[in-house]
N, C-alpha and C positions, 0 to 999 in steps of 0.2 A: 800280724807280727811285724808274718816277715814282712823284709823289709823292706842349704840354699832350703830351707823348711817354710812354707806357703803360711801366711800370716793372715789369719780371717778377722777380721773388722768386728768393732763390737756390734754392728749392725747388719743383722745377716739375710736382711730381707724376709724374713719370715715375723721377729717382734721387733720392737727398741728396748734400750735396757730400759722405761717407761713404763714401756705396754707390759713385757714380759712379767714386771714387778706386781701389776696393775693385776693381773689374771692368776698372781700365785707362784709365778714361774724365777727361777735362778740363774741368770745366766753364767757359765763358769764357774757353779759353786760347786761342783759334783762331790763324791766323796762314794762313790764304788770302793768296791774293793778293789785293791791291785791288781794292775792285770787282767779284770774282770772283763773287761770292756774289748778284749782282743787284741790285736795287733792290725796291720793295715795288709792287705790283702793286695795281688800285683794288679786286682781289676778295683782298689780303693775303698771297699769295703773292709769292715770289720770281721774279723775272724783271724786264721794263720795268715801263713806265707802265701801259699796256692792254692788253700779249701776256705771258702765264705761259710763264717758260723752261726749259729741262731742271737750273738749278740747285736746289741746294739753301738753304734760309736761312740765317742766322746766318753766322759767321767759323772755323766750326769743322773740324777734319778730321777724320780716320776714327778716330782715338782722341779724339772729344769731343762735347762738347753748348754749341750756339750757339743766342742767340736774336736779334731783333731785333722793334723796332716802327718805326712809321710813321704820319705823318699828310699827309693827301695833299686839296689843295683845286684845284678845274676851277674858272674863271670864266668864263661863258654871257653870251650877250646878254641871254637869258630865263632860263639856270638859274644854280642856282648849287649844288657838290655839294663832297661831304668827306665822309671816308673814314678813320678810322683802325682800327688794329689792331697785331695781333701775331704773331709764326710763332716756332716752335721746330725748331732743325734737332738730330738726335740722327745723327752718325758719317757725317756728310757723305751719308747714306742715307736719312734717313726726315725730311719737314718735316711740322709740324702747325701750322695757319694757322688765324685768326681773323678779318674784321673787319667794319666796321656801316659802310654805307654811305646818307649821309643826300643825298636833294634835292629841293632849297629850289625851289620851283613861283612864288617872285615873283607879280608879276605876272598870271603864268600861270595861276596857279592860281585866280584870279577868273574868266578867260576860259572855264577850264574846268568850271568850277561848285564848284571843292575849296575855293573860297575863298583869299582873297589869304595870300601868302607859307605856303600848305599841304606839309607835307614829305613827301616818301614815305623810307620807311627800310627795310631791308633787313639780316640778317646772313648771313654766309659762312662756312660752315666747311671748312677744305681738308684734303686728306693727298695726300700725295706722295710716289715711290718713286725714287730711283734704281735704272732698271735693271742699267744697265753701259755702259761709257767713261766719260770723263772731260774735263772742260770743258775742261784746259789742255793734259794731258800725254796722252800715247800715239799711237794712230797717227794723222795729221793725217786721215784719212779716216773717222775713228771718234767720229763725237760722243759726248757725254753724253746718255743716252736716258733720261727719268724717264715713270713713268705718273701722274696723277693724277683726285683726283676734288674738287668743291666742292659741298655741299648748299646752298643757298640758303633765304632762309624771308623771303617776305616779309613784313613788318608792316601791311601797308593793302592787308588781302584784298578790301574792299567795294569799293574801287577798281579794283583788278585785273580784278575778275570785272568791274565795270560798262564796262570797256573792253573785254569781251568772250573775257578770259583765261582757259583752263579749269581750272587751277590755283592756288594762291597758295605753292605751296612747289615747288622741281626741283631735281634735281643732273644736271653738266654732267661731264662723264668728259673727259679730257685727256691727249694722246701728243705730248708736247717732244721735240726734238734741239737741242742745242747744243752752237755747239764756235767755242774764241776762238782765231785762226788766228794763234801771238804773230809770228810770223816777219812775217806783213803789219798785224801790231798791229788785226788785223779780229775780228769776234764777228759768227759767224752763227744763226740762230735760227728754228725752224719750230716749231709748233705745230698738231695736229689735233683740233679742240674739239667735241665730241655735245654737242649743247645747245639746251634748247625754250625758255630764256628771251629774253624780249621787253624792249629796252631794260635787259641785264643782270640781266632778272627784277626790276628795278623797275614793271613793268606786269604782273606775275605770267610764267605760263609758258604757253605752247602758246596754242590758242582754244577756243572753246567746239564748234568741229566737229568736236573729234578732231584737227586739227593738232596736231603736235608736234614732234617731235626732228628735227635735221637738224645734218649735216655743216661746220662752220664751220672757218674758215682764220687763221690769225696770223702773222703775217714780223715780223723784227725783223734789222736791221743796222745793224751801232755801228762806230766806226774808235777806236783810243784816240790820242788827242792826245799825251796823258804816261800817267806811270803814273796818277795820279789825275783825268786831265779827259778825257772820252768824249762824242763825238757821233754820232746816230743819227737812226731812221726807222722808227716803224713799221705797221704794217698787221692791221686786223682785220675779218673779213667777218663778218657779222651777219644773222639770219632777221627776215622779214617776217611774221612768224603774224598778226597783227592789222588787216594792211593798212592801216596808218599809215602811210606809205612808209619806215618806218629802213633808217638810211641805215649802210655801213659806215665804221666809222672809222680814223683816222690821225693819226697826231702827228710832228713834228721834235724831239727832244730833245737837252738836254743835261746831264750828269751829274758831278759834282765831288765829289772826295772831300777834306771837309775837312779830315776826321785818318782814323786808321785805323778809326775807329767809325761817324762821319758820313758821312753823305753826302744833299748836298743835290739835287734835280731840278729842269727847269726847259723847258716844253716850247710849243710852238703845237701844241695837240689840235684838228681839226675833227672833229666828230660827229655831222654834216649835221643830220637832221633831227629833233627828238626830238618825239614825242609830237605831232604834225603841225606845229611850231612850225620852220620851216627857217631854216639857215645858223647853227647853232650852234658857232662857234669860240670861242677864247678860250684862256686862259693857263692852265696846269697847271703846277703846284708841288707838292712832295713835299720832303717831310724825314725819314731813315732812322737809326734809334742802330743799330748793332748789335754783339753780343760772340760 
């Protein structure tokens, strides 16, 4: 989606517009359906705001290569976070995601000893597979099924560990279905997320007793208004390793596609509790190029 835009070179290390040409492939010509493609996700991947969907990135189809960036700002009572990056989709099959997700401790971060306005940062690196089906077409009973995986690395390991983290790096493994039902103009979406990170792996991963990995959930349901204005809802459960009480989160979205490239996001995120600081809601925005 959800949601200074990262400008990728027409040479993206994987063809040349040459090669690309030379094997079949499109660079930039995509022609998806609107919207089809997702929105950017706060870990860079394609899907919503907070739930990674079985799409692939960029605008591209099965003879091309699409990319897309994003920058994406939550405003907290107490925090305050932003997010940009970038993903490359190659033949509607394979995405490769990026991004550095920064938050701003205000406040908070006096109360906590980090010292005022302290940021924790973090990057993400994704890859993701389309199985098999297909978001729009085939059998309505048949979603689009991708696997993927995101390594994390966080940048403020003294932190992590002093809250009791027993890591400061993890990767999260992820099994999307999706599938946009056009007859009732609905987009449905599940996700089953393996993952030991604590507040996104912004407090590190797992704890220091050997807690780890565990089973998390994501839902995501959108209605399309038009072709380009979408609203939704969605849902993501969250582990407690650290006995902080986090909380899982949720947002109501909305999604507007300005031209065939843009698109803008716009959402009420609750995120209960972060870091023991509760009732963090507030307004999420995102802004998406993509080719």
């Amino acid at each position: 989606m959800h949601k200074a835009l990262i400008i990728v070179p027409l040479s993206i290390g994987l063809f040349s517009n040459h090669q690309a040409r030379a094997q079949g492939l499109e660079i930039f010509e995509g022609d998806k359906l609107v919207l089809t493609n997702g929105v950017s996700t706060i870990e860079g991947t394609s899907g919503g705001g907070i739930a990674t969907w079985a799409t692939i990135a960029g605008r591209e189809t099965e003879n091309g290569i699409g990319v897309s960036s994003h920058v994406t700002i939550v405003e907290l009572p107490d925090y305050g976070w932003q997010s940009h990056g970038f993903a490359i989709g190659v033949a509607n099959r394979i995405e490769l995601s990026y991004a550095r997700q920064n938050l701003d401790t205000r406040n908070v971060g006096e109360a906590l000893g980090l010292g005022k306005g302290y940021t924790l940062n973090q990057d993400v690196y994704g890859a993701k597979l389309r199985l098999f089906g297909d978001l729009v077409y085939g059998a309505t009973m048949v979603p689009q099924v991708s696997v993927g995986v995101e390594h994390k690395r966080n940048l403020d390991g003294p932190v992590a560990f002093a809250v009791g983290a027993g890591d400061d790096e993890g990767t999260d493994f992820t099994l999307s279905a999706s599938k946009l039902l056009l007859e009732h103009s609905v987009l449905v979406s599940t996700t089953a997320r393996f993952t030991n990170a604590n507040q996104n792996g912004l407090l590190g991963f797992g704890n220091v007793n050997g807690k780890g990995y565990s089973l998390q959930f994501e839902g995501s349901v959108a209605y399309q208004l038009s072709r380009r204005a979408v609203l939704g809802a969605e849902y993501r459960s969250k582990p407690d390793n650290l006995g902080l009480g986090e909380d899982d989160w949720l947002d109501l979205f909305g999604a507007y596609a300005v031209t065939d490239n843009v698109t803008v996001t716009a959402a009420y995120a609750d995120l209960g509790s972060v870091a023991t600081f509760e009732d963090q809601r507030g307004a999420f925005l995102s802004a998406q190029l993509a080719f």
